[in-house]
KELOVEX-332572 format. One record per residue (C-alpha): z, x, y; residue in three letters. Coordinates in steps of 0.2 Angstrom, whole numbers, plus 5000, padded with zeros to 4 digits. Example, Ala and Ser with C-alpha at 12.3 -4.5 7.8 and 13.67 -1.06 7.14 Angstrom:
BEGIN
<node c3="5039" c1="5062" c2="4978" aa="ALA"/>
<node c3="5036" c1="5068" c2="4995" aa="SER"/>
end
This chain:
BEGIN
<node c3="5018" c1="4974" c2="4720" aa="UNK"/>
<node c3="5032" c1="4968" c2="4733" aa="UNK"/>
<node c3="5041" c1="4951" c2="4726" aa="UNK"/>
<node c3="5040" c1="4936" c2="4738" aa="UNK"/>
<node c3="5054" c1="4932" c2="4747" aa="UNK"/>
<node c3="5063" c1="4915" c2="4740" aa="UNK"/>
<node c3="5075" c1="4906" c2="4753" aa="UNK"/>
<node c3="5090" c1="4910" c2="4746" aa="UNK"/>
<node c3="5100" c1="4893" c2="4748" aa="UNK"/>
<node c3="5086" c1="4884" c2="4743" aa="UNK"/>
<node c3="5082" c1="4880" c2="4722" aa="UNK"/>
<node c3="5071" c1="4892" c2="4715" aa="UNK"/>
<node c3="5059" c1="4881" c2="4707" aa="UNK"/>
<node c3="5056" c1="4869" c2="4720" aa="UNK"/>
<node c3="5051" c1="4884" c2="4733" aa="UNK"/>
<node c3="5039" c1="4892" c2="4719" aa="UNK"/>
<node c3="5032" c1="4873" c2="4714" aa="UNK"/>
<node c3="5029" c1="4871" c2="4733" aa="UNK"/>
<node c3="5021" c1="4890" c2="4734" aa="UNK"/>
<node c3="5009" c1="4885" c2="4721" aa="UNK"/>
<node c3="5005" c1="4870" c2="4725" aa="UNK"/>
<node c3="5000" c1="4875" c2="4742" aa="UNK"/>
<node c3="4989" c1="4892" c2="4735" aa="UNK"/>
<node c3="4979" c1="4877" c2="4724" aa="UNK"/>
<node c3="4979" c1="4865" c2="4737" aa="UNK"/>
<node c3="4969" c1="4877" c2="4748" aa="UNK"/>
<node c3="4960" c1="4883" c2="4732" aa="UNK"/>
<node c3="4967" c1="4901" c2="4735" aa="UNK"/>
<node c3="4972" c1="4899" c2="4715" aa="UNK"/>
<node c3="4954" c1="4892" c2="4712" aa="UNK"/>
<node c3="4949" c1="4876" c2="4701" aa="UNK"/>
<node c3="4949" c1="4884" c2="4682" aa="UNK"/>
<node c3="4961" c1="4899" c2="4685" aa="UNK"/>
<node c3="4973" c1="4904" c2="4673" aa="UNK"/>
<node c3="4991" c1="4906" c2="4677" aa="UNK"/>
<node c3="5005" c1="4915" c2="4668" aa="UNK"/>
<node c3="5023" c1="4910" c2="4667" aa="UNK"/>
<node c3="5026" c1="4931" c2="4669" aa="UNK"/>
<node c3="5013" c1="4934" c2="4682" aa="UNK"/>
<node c3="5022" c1="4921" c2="4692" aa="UNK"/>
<node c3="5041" c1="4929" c2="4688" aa="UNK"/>
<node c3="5033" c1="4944" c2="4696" aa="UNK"/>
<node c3="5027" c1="4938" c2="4710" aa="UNK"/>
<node c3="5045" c1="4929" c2="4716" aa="UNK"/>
<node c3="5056" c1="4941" c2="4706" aa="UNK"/>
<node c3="5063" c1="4927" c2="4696" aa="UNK"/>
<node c3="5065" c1="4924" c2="4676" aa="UNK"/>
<node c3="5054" c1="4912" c2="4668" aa="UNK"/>
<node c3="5066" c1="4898" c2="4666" aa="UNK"/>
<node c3="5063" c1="4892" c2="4686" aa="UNK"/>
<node c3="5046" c1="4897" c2="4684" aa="UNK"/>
<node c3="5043" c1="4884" c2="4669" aa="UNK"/>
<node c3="5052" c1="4870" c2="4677" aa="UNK"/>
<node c3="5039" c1="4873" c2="4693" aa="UNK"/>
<node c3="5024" c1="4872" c2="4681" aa="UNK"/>
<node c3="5031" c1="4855" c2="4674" aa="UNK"/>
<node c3="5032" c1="4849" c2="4689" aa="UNK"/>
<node c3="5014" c1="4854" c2="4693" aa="UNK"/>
<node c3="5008" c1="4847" c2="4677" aa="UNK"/>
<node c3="5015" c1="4830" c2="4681" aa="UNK"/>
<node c3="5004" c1="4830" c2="4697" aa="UNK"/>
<node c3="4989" c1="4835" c2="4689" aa="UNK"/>
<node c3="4986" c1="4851" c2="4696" aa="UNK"/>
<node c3="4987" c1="4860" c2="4681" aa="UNK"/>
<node c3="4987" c1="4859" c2="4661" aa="UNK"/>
<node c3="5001" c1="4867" c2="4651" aa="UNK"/>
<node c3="4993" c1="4872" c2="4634" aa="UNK"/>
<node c3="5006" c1="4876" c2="4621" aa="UNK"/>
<node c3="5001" c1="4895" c2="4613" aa="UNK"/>
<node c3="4987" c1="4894" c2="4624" aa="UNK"/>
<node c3="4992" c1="4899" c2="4643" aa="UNK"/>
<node c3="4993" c1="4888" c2="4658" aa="UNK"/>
<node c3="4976" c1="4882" c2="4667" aa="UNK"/>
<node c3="4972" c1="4875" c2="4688" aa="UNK"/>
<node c3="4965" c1="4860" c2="4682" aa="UNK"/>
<node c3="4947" c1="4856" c2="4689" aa="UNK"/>
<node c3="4947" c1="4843" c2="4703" aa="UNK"/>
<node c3="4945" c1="4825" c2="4693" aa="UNK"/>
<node c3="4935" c1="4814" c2="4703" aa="UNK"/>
<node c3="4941" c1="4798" c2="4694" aa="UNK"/>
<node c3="4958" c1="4804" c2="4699" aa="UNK"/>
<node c3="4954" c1="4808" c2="4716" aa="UNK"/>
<node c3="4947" c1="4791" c2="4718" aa="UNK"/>
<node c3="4962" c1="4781" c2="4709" aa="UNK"/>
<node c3="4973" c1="4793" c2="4719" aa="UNK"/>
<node c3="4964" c1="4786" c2="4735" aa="UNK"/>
<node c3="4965" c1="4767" c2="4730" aa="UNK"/>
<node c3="4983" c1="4767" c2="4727" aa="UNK"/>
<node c3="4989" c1="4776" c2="4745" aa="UNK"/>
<node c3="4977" c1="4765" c2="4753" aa="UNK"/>
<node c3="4986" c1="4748" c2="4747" aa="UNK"/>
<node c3="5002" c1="4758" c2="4750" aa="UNK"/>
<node c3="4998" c1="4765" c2="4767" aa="UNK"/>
<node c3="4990" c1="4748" c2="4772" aa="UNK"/>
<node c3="5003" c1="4741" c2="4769" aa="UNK"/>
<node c3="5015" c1="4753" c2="4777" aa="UNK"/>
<node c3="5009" c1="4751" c2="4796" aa="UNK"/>
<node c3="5005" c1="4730" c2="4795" aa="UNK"/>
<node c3="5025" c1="4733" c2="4790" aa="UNK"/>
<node c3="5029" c1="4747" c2="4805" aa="UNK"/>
<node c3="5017" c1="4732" c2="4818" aa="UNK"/>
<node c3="5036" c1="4724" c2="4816" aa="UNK"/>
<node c3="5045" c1="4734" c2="4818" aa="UNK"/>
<node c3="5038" c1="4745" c2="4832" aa="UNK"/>
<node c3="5046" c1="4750" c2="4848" aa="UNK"/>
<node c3="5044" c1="4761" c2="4864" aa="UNK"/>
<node c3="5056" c1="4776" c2="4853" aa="UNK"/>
<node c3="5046" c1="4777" c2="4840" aa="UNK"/>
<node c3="5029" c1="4777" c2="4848" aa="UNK"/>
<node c3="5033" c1="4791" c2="4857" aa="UNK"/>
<node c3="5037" c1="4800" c2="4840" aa="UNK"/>
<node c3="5021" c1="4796" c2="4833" aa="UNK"/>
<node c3="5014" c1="4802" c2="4851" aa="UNK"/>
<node c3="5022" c1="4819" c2="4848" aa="UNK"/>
<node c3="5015" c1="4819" c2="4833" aa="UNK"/>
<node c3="4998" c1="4817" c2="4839" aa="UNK"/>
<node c3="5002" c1="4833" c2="4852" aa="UNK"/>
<node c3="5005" c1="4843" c2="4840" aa="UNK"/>
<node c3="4989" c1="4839" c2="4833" aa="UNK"/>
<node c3="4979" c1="4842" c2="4845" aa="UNK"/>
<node c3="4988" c1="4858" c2="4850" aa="UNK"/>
<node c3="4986" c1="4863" c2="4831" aa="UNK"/>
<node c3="4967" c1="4859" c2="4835" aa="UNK"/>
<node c3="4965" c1="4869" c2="4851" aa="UNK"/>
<node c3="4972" c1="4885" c2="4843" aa="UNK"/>
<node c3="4960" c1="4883" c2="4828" aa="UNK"/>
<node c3="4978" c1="4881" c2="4816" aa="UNK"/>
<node c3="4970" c1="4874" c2="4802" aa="UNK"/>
<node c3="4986" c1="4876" c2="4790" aa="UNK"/>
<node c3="4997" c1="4868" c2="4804" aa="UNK"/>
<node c3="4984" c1="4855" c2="4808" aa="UNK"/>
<node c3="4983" c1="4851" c2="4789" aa="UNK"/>
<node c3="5003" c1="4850" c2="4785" aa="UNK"/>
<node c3="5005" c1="4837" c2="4803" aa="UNK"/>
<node c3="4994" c1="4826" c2="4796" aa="UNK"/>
<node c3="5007" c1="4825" c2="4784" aa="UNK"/>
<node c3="5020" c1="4821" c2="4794" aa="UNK"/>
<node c3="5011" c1="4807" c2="4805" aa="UNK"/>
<node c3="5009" c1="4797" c2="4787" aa="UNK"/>
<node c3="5027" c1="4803" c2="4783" aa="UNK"/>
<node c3="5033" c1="4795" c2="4800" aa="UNK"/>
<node c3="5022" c1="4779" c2="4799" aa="UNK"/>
<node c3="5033" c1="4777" c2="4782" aa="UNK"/>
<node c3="5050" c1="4780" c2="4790" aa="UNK"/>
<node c3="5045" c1="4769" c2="4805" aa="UNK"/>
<node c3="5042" c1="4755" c2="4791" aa="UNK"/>
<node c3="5060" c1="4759" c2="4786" aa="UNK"/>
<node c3="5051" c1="4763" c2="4767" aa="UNK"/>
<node c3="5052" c1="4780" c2="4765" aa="UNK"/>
<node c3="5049" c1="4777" c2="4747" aa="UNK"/>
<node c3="5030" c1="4773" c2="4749" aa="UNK"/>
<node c3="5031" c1="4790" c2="4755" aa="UNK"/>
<node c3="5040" c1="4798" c2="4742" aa="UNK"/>
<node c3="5026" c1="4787" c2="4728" aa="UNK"/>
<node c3="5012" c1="4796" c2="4738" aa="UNK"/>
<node c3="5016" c1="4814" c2="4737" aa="UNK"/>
<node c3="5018" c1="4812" c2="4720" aa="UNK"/>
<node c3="5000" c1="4806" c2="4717" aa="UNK"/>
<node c3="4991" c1="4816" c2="4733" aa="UNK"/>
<node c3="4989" c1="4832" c2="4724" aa="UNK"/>
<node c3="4973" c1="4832" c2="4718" aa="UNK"/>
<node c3="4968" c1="4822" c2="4733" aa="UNK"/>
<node c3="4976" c1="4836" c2="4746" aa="UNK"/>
<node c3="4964" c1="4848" c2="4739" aa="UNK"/>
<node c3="4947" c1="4838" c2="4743" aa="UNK"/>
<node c3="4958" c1="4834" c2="4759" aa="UNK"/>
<node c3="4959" c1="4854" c2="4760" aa="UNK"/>
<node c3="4941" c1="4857" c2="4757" aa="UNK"/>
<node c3="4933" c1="4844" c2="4770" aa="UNK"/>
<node c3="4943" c1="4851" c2="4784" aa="UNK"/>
<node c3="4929" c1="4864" c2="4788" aa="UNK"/>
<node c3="4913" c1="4853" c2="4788" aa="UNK"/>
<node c3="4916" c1="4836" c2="4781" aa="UNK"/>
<node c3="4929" c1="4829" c2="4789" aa="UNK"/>
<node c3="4933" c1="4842" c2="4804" aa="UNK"/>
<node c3="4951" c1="4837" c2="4812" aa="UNK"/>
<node c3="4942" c1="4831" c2="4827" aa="UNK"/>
<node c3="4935" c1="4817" c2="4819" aa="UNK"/>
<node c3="4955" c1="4816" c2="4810" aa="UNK"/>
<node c3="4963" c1="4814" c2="4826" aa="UNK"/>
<node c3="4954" c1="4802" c2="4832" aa="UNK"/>
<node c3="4956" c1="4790" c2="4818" aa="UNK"/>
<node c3="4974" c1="4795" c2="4819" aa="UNK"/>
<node c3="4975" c1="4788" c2="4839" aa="UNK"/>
<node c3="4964" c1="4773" c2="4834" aa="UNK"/>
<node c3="4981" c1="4770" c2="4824" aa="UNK"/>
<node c3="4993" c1="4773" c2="4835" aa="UNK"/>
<node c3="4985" c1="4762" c2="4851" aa="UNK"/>
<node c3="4983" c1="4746" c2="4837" aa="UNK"/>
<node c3="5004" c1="4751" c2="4835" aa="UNK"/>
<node c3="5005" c1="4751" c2="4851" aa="UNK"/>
<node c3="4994" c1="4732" c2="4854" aa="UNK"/>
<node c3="5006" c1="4725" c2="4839" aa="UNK"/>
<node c3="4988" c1="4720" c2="4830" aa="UNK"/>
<node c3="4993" c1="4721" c2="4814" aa="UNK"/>
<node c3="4974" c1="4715" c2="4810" aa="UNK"/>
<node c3="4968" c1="4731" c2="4820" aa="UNK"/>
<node c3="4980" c1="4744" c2="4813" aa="UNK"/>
<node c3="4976" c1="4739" c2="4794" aa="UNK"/>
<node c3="4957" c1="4740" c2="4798" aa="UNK"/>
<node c3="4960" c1="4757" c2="4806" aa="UNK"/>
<node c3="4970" c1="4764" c2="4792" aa="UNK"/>
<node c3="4957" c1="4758" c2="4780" aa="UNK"/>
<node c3="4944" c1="4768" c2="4790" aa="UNK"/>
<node c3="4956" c1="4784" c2="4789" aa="UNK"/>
<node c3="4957" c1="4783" c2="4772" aa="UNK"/>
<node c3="4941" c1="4779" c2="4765" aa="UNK"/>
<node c3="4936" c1="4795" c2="4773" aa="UNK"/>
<node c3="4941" c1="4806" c2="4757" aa="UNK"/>
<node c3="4930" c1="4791" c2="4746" aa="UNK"/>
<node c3="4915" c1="4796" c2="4756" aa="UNK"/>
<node c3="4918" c1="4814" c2="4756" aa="UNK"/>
<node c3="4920" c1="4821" c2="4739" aa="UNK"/>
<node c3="4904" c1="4818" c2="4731" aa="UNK"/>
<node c3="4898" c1="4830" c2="4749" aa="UNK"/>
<node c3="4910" c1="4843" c2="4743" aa="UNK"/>
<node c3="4906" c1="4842" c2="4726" aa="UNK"/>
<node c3="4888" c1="4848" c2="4728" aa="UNK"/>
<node c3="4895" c1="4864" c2="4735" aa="UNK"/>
<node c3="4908" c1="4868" c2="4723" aa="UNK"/>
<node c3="4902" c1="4860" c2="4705" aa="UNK"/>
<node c3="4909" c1="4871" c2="4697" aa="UNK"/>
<node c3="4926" c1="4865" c2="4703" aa="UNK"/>
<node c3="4926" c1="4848" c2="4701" aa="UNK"/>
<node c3="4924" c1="4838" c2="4682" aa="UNK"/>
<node c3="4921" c1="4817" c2="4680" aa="UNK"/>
<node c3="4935" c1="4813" c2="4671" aa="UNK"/>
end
């Protein structure tokens, strides 16, 4: 087996922590699988040590359990954490664009407006992958427009599980059609300075995963646990 190329002037266990956590984002390492600390120093051509510290980091986001003596584990998708997960970016990212109504101008309603090209683009061409990591950025931007970069920073470390329902409903649930245009309904309230509008259309956007999951559940029980 040919190792996977590492960017060298990056650190090791942040590119393999991000490697994995994409494969169990998109459930290409499935809920339940295990995962070996050596398997994984293969696969990059690393020793364990950067390996370790990436399955730390993962552990801490919930994505999977470290079992002293006993292997390493994907963790099944909790729906209790999915749903706390979901409750706490809502208050964040509400908060965020009644914030970025005030500080809003021409500049950076064209970055958002980009943003929602590439989107569409990403649609077009059927990118799913692409479409999925600029949704990212828009929520990343509406963050950096609010001049909080820090609620960012709190959500991707509490995302995790809920990226891989995000993941899942992207082919039938939620299909990035219906995305993008909850996205828009955000940037045209931006763009009215209604902060009463822009707060009722992120809510919208982000209940979506709430009234999802049980959907992708009854396809996948397997997958999924209660706790």
């Amino acid at each position: 087996m040919t190792a996977e190329t590492l960017n060298p002037v990056q650190p090791v266990n942040q590119q393999i922590y991000r490697i994995l956590r994409r494969d169990i984002v998109q459930c290409l390492i499935p809920p339940g699988t295990p995962l070996s600390e050596k398997e994984v120093s293969v696969r990059f051509d690393v020793s364990r040590q950067p390996v370790r510290e990436a399955f730390i980091k993962l552990a801490e986001n919930g994505l999977i359990q470290i079992r002293p003596q006993r292997g390493s584990y994907v963790n099944k998708i909790s729906i209790r954490q999915v749903r706390n997960g979901c409750f706490v970016r809502e208050a964040i990212e509400r908060a965020v664009v009644r914030r970025a109504v005030t500080l809003i101008n021409d500049d950076k309603l064209w970055l958002l407006e980009q943003k929602l090209q590439q989107q569409r683009s990403a649609i077009n061409h059927r990118q799913q992958d692409d479409f999925f990591a600029l949704d990212d950025d828009f929520h990343q931007l509406l963050a950096h427009i609010a001049d909080c970069s820090l609620a960012w920073d709190t959500i991707e470390n509490i995302k995790a599980t809920i990226d891989r329902v995000r993941y899942m409903s992207l082919e039938h649930v939620s299909p990035p059609d219906r995305l993008i245009e909850q996205h828009y309904a955000i940037f045209h309230a931006l763009e009215q300075r209604d902060v009463a509008a822009v707060d009722a259309a992120m809510q919208r956007h982000l209940h979506e995963i709430s009234e999802t999951i049980l959907l992708i559940r009854q396809d996948n029980l397997d997958w999924f646990n209660e706790e």
